[in-house]
N, C-alpha and C positions, 0 to 999 in steps of 0.2 A: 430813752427808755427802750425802745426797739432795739438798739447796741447789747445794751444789756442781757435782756431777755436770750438775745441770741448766744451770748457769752455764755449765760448761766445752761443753756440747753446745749450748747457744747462740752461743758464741763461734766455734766450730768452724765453725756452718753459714752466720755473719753474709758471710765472703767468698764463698759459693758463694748466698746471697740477693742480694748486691751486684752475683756476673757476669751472673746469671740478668734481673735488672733492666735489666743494662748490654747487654744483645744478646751478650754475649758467650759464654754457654754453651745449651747445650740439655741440658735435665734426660728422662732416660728413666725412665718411670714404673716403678713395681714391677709386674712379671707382664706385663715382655716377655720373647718368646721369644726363644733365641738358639741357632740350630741348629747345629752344628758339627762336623767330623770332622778326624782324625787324620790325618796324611800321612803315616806311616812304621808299621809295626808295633811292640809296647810290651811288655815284660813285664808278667803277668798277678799284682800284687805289691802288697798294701799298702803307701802309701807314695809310692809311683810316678807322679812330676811326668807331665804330661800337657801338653803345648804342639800344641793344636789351633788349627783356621781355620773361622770364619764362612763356613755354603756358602751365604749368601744376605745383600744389603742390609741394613741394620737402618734404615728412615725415620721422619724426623720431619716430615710433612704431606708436602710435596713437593721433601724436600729429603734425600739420604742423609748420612746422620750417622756411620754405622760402613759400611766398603763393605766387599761380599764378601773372604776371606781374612784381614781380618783377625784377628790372632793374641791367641787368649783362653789361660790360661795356671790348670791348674787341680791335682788330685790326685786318687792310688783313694784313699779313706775307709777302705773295707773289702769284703770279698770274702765274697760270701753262696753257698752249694752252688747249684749248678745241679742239680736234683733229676732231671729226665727226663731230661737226655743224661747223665746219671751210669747208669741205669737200662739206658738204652739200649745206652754204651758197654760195661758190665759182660756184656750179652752177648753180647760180641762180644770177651772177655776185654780189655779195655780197660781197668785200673784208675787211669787218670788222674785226680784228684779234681775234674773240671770246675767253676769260678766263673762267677758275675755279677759286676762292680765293680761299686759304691758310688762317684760320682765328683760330684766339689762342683768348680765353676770359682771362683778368686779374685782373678785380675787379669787387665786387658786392655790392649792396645798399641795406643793412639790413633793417629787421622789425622797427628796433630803429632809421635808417636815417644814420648811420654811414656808411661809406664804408668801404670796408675788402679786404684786398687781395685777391687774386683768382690766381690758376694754374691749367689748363685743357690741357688736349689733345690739338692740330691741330684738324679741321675740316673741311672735303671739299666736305660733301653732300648737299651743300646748294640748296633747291630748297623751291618754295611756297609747301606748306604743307596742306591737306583738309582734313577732318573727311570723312572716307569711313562708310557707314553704309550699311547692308545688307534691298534691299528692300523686300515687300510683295511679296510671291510667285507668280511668273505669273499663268493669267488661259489663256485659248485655247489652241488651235494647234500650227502648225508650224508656220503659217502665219501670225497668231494672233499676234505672239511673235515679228515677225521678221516687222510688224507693227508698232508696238510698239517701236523698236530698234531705226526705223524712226522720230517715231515721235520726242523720244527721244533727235534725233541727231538735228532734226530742233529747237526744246524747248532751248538748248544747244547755237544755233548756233544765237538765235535770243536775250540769256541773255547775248550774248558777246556784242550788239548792244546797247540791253537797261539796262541791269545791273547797279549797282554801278563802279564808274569810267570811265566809258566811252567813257569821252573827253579823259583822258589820253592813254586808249589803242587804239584811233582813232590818236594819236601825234605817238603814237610807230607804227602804222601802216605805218606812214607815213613816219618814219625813216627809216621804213624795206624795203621801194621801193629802199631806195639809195645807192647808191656802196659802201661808206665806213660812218659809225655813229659809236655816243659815245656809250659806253657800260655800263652798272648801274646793280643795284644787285636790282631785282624788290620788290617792300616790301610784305611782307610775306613769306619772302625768311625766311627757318628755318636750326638752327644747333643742332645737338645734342655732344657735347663733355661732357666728364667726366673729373673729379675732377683729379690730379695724385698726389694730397698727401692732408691730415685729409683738415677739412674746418672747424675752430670753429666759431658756433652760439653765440655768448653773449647773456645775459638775459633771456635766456630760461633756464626752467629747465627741464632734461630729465627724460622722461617716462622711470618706470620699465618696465623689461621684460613681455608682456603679457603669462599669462599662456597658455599652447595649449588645446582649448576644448576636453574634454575626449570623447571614443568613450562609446555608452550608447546602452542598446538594443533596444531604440524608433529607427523606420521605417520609423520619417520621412526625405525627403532625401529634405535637402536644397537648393535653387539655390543662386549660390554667382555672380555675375557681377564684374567681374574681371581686373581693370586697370594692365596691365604688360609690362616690359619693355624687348624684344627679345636678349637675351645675345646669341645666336648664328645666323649669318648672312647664307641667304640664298639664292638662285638665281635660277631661271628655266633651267638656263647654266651652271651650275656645280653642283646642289647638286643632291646626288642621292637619290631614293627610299629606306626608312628604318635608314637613316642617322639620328641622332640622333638630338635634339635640345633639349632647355631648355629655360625657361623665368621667370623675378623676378617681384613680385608683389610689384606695385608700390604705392599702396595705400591701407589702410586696410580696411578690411567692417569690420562694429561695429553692433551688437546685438543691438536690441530697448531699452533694459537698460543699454547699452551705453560700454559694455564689450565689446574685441575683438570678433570675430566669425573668421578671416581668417589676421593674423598678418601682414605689411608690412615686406616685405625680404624673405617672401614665397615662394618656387621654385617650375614651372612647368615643367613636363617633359614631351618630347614626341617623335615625329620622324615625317619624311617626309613622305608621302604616296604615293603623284607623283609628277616626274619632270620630263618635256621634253622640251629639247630645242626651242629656236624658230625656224624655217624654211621660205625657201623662198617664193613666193608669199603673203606674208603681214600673214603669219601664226605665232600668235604668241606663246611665252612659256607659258606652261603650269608648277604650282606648288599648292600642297596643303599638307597642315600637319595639325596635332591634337596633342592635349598633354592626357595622359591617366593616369599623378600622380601627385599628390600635397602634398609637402613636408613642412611642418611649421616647423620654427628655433626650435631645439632639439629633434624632434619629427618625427616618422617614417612615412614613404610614404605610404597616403593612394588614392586607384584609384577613379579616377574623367571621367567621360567624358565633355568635353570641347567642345563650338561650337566659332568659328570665328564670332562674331555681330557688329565689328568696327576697323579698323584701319587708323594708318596716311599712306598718299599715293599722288601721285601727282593725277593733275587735269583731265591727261588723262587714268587715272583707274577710276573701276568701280569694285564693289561686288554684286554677287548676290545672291537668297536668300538662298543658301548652304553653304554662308558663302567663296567661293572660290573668289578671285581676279583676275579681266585680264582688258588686256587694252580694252581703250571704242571702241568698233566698229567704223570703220568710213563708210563714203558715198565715195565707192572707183570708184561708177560711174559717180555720177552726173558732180564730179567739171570738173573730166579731160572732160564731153562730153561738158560740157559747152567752156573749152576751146578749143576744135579742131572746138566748131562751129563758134567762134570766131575769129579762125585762119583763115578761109574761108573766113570771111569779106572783106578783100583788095582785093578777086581774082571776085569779083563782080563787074565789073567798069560797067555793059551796061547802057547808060543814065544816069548816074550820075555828078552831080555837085563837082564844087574842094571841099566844105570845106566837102559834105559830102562824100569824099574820104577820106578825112585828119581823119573826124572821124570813117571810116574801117579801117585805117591806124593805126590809135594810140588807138584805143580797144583790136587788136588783137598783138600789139609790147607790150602792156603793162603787156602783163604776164610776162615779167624778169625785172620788174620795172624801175626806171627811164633813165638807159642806154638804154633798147631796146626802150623806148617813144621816146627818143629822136631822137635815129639813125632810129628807124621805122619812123618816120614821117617828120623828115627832108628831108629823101633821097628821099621822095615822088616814091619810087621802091614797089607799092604794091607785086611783089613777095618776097623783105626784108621780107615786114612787115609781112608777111604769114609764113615766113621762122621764125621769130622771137617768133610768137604763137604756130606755129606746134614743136618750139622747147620746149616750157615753159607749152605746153599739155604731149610732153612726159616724159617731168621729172618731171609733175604731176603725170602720169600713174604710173612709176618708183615707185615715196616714196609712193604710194596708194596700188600698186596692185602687183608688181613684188620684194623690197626690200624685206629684213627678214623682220620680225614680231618681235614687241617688247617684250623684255625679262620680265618675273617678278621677281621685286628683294624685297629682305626684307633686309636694312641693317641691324647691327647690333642697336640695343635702339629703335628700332621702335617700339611705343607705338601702344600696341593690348588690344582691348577689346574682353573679353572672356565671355561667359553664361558657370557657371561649376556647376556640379552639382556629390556629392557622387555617387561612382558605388558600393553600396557596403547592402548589406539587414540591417546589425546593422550600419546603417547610424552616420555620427557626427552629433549630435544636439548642433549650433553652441551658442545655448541659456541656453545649463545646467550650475549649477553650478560646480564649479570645486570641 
């Protein structure tokens, strides 16, 4: 039976040895990445077909092989508790049983229209996904800055209002009041899994090996903009200072007459600089690393300095202009003083009419969403309803001001954009000839 088996997986592979020989295919190796999100919102549902897009090229040397959007076509496996927004939601009487999906990709839709098998990893960092970029140096002072942070937060808080989509996150808003909603996998939700065995391209022919540009005694020292993908996962809760890292270059830069200057499959090295854990009172982690060599396929390591000018990252990071990542400050005064001024309202009765009782009543029950509305203002007991605000202000305070501070995490295929430039006086001029 084992004869067999071997025979018949011989046979199978002889036409895809044959294209491969023949120029006609390009084989992608196991343990690439392939980063991808969703374009429409999805039920939260073992089971549940998954038809995402490639938010980035997939290259073979210097030639794209799978181009952005392309449509990978995958399934939830299975749905594991989300253990901290369970915790969280619960008090805020929230009893929705929050999931992570479990999600495996199994076919893809070629250049050519064909489908092809596919075998990836498991994946379960789903989250929406944003280009981080580093902005303009701030100017002033202290207070300039911390100004600024503000206004920031308002700009922020007022594109949730009027932005693209907005009836829809006014529908989710309104789910989030209630004790128990359906749960969906929001679109833009992205995964990165890799390949776990070759992926043959048809119809393409593959690019030779690019030569490595030679080092020359010109001075001048090039800057490369560098797409990479982080092959070592990093966190501000465990990695420590000096820790070593590395990253593969995902796409190649090409010279103006059209040669390689920096190969794709290019390795950067480097190390962590600093981590420190988050802490309590809303302090969060601290992490930064740099990469200091750039290694091209056959060819020895030469030193680069490196600057961090882009990564992917959730909605609530932020980079600034040193290139370091942390979460985006929040307003850890305004909202909680808003609610405890609000909790005050039902303890107001002098001279006041019923209905506008009912609405002290049901402003100040309404911070733990539709259960405290209802029991705050049925029970017509303004100290309830006091008791309902004073409670939904301190576990405002709590996740604002007294909670750890959130962690910074890099997992592992997080696409980083890098500014790298030779450290080095006989620079590579990435324009000689060979």
């Amino acid at each position: 039976m084992t004869s067999g088996k071997a025979l018949l997986s011989t046979l199978l592979l002889l036409p895809l040895s044959a294209a491969a020989q023949n120029g006609s295919a390009v084989i992608l190796p196991p343990g690439t990445p392939l980063p991808v999100s969703i374009p429409n919102h999805l039920p939260m549902k073992t089971g549940q077909p998954i038809r995402a897009e490639l938010l980035y090229p997939i290259y073979d040397h210097d030639k794209v092989v799978l181009p952005a959007r392309t449509i990978v076509i995958g399934t939830i496996l299975s749905l594991t508790p989300d253990h901290t927004r369970r915790v969280h939601a619960r008090l805020r009487l929230d009893f929705t049983p929050f999931h992570i999906p479990v999600v495996r990709f199994t076919s893809i839709v070629l250049p050519d229209g064909s489908t092809a098998s596919l075998s990836t990893t498991t994946a379960t960092d789903g989250a929406p996904i944003y280009r981080l970029v580093a902005p303009p140096p701030r100017k002033g002072g202290l207070i300039a800055q911390q100004v600024d942070t503000l206004k920031q937060a308002a700009k922020d808080r007022i594109a949730v209002v009027t932005g693209p989509d907005k009836k829809d996150r006014f529908v989710q808003f309104v789910y989030s009041q209630l004790p128990y909603h359906a749960e969906r996998i929001a679109k833009g939700t992205a995964w990165t899994a890799e390949t776990d065995s070759a992926l043959p391209i048809p119809g393409l022919s593959p690019s030779p090996p690019p030569p490595a540009p030679p080092v020359t005694a010109d001075t001048t020292r090039p800057t490369w903009i560098l797409q990479a993908y982080l092959s070592t996962p990093m966190s501000s809760a465990t990695s420590k200072s000096g820790e070593k890292i590395s990253a593969t270059v995902a796409e190649p830069i090409l010279n103006p007459d059209g040669s390689v200057a920096v190969p794709q499959g290019s390795i950067l090295n480097g190390e962590v600089t600093k981590a420190r854990p988050s802490r309590s009172w809303g302090r969060a982690g601290q992490l930064s690393f740099n990469f200091r060599d750039l290694t091209f396929p056959g060819s020895q390591p030469q030193s680069v300095q490196a600057a961090l000018t882009g990564t992917d990252g959730a909605a609530d990071m932020a980079m600034n202009s040193e290139g370091e990542v942390k979460p985006k400050p929040k307003d850890k005064l305004v909202i909680p003083a808003i609610l405890i001024g609000l909790a005050f309202r039902p303890l107001d009765r002098d001279g006041g009419q019923n209905h506008h009782m009912l609405g002290k009543d049901a402003v100040a029950s309404n911070s733990l969403g539709t259960i405290g509305f209802i029991i705050g203002t049925a029970a017509r007991q303004p100290n309830l309803a006091a008791g309902f605000g004073f409670y939904g202000a301190a576990i405002s305070i709590y996740e604002r001001v007294i909670r750890r501070g959130k962690e910074v995490t890099f997992a592992k295929d997080t696409r980083v954009v890098l500014q790298t430039t030779p450290r080095r006086s006989a620079a590579i001029k990435p324009n000689a000839a060979p």
